[in-house]
N, C-alpha and C positions, 0 to 999 in steps of 0.2 A: 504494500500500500504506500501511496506516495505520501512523502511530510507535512506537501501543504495539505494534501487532503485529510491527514490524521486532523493539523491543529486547524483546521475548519470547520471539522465536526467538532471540536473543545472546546470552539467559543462559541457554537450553537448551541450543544450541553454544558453547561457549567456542572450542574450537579451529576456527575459519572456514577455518582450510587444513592439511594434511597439516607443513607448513613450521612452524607454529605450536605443533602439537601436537611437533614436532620439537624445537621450539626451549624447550617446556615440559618436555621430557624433559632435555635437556641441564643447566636450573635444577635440578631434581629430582635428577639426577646428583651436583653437586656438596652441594647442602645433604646430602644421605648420606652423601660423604667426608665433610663437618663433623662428621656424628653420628657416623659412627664414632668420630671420632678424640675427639670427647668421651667415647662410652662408653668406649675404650681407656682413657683417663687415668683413668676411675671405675674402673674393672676395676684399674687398677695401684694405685691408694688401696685396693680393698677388700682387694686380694691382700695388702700391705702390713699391715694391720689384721687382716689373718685372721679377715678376717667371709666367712667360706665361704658362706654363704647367697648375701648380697649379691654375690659374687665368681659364683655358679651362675648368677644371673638376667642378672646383667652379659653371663655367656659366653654365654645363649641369645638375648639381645636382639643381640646381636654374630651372633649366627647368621644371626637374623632378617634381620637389618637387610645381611647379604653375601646373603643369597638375595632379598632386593628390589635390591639395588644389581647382580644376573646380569639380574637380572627388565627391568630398566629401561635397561641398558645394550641388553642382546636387542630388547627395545621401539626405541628411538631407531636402530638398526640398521634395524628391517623398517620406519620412518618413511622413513628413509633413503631403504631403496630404494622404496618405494613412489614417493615424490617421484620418484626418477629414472626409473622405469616411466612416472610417468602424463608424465614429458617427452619419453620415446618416444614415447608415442602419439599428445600432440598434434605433436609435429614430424614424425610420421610421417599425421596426416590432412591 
């Protein structure tokens, strides 16, 4: 097989195993508690300043960002088990 054609298909797959994409969700995880807790402390500055605007966007980016952090935890779960499925089946052929 030729080289470009190997790292062609590498940058079309990033994640080469179920384990990967697993272990991409777990970095993902955390850098979202970071953000949170950044928007948190922006959110406690606007609330403080009584910039209601700013304090509104704060709380929907805060929204957002707990319905990606369900989305991603859910994710990293059915990686989980997929991984442990496909070592059923090969310990089981």
């Amino acid at each position: 097989m030729c080289v470009n054609k190997v790292m062609a298909d590498a940058s079309e797959q990033p994640f080469h195993s179920i384990e990967s994409a697993h272990e991409f969700m777990v970095v993902l995880e955390n850098v979202i508690v970071d953000a949170q807790g950044e928007l948190q402390s922006m959110l406690d500055d606007a609330n403080n300043a009584s910039d209601e605007r700013r304090s509104e966007a704060l709380r929907l980016a805060l929204f957002k960002i707990s319905q990606l952090d369900a989305h991603t935890r859910k994710s990293r779960r059915i990686l989980n088990d997929l991984g442990l499925i496909r070592s059923l089946l090969v310990r089981g052929s």
